[in-house]
Every structure is written in structure tokens, then in C-alpha cells.
C-alpha positions as CSV (number, residue, x, y, z in Angstrom):
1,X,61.8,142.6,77.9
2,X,60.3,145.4,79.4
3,X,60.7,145.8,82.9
4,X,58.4,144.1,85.3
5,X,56.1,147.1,87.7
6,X,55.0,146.5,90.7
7,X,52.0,148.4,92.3
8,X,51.6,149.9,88.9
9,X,49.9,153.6,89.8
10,X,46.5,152.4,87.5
11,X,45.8,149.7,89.5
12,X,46.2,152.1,92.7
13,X,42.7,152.6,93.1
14,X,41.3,149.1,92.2
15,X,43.6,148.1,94.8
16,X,42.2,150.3,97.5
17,X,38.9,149.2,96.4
18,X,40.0,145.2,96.8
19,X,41.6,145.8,100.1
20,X,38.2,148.2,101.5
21,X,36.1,145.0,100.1
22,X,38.2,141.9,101.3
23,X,36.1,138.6,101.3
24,X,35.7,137.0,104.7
25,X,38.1,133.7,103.7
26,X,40.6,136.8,102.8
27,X,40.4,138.3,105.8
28,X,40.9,135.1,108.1
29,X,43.9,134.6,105.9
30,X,45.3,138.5,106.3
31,X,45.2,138.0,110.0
32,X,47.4,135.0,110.0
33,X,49.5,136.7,107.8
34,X,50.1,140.1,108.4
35,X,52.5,141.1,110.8
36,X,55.2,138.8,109.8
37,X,53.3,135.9,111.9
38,X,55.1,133.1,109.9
39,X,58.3,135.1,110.0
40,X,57.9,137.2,107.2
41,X,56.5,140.4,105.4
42,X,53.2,139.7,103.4
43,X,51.3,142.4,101.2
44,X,47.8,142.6,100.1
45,X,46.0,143.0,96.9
46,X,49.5,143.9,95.8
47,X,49.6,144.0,91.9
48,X,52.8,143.0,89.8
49,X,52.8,143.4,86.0
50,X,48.8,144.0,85.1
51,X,47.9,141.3,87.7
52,X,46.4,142.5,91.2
53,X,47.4,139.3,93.6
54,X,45.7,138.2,96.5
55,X,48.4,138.1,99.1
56,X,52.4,138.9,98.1
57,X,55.7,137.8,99.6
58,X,58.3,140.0,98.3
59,X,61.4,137.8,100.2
60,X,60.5,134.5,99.1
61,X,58.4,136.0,95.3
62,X,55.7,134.0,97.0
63,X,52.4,134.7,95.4
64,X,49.1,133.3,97.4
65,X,45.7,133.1,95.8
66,X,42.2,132.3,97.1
67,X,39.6,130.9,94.7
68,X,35.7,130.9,95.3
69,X,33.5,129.6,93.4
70,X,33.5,131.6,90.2
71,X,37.3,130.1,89.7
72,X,35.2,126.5,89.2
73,X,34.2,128.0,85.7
74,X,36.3,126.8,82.5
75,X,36.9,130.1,81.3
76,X,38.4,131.0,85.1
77,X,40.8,128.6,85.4
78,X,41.8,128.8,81.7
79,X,43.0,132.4,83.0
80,X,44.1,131.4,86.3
81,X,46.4,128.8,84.3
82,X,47.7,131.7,81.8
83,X,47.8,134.1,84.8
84,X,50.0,131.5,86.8
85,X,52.5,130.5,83.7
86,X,52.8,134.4,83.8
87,X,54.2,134.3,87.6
88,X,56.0,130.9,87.0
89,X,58.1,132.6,83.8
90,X,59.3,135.2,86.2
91,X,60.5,132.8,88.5
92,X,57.6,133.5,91.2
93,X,56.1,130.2,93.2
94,X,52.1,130.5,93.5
95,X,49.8,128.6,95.7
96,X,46.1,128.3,94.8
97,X,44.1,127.5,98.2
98,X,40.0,127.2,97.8
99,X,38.2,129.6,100.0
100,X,36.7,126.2,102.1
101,X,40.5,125.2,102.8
102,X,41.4,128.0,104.6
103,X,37.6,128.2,106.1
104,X,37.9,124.4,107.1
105,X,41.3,123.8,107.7
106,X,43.5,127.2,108.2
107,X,46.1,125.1,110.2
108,X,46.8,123.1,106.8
109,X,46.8,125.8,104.5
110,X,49.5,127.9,107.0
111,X,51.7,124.6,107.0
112,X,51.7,124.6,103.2
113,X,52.5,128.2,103.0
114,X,55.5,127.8,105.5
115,X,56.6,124.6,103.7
116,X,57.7,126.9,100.6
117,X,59.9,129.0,103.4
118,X,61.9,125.9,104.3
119,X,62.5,125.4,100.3
């Protein structure tokens, strides 16, 4: 098996891009977790392998993604499911949250990211 990259340097520029052009449901997340709020270190459109990620916990290979509504669509969530077997294979945990969760109810989506920490 080859070995896995993170922040490969092709996807340096797309991930400049995605971080410049965050949604707003991104950006309420970012500020709960940046700055090791919940007690530890999160990244931003951090890629590993070929796969750019929303939001990245290196300590606890947490992976956190926010769907709108384009994931709703067969053929997206037929990736999202290929994408996440990808993650799960490598022995990463990932959390799918719908942009109105964390717009309607941030306080739930926090306690089910910090849940995972207590693992």
C-alpha cells in the first residue's frame, strides 16, 4: 500500500481557494472549532489521500463533514458513501452534519463532536 499524503501539494491551491470561499454554516462551525475550543487542534479544508475534508482532527483522525443541498442527490451520496468507506478503511471516524443542524441546533452538533473525544 502506498503511503497515505496528507495536504498533498496539488490540492494546495484548491485548498486556499476552499478556505478564501468558506460557506457561512462552515464558518459558524470554524469559529467553534478553531482554537482548540473543545480541547483540541482542528484543521480546515485539510486534504488527506485525493480527498479535500471539511474540517480535520489530526489527535483523534476525526474527520467532520457538512452537506448542503447538492449532497441530497443520488449520485452525491453514492460518493459521499465511497468517500467515507475510504476514511473508515484507514481507521478514521467521520461525522456527516447537514448544513441546517449546525444552523438550527450548533449546541447538538458540538455535543456529538465531543462525544467521539470521550470514546
Amino acid at each position: 500500500m502506498s503511503k497515505l499524503v496528507h495536504n498533498h501539494e496539488i490540492l494546495l491551491e484548491r485548498r486556499r481557494e476552499l478556505r478564501q470561499d468558506q460557506t457561512k454554516t462552515e464558518e459558524k462551525l470554524w469559529w467553534y472549532l478553531r482554537g482548540q475550543k473543545l480541547g483540541v487542534k482542528f484543521k480546515r479544508q485539510h486534504s488527506v489521500g485525493g480527498y479535500i475534508l471539511d474540517f480535520y482532527c489530526p489527535e483523534k483522525k476525526l474527520i467532520i463533514e457538512l452537506d448542503g443541498g447538492v449532497h441530497n442527490k443520488e449520485e452525491s451520496r453514492e460518493y459521499d458513501a465511497v468517500r467515507d468507506k475510504y476514511f473508515t478503511d484507514l481507521d478514521y471516524k467521520v461525522l456527516r452534519f447537514k448544513n441546517n443542524e449546525v444552523e438550527s441546533d450548533i449546541e447538538g452538533v458540538l455535543e456529538k463532536i465531543s462525544s467521539i473525544f470521550k470514546i
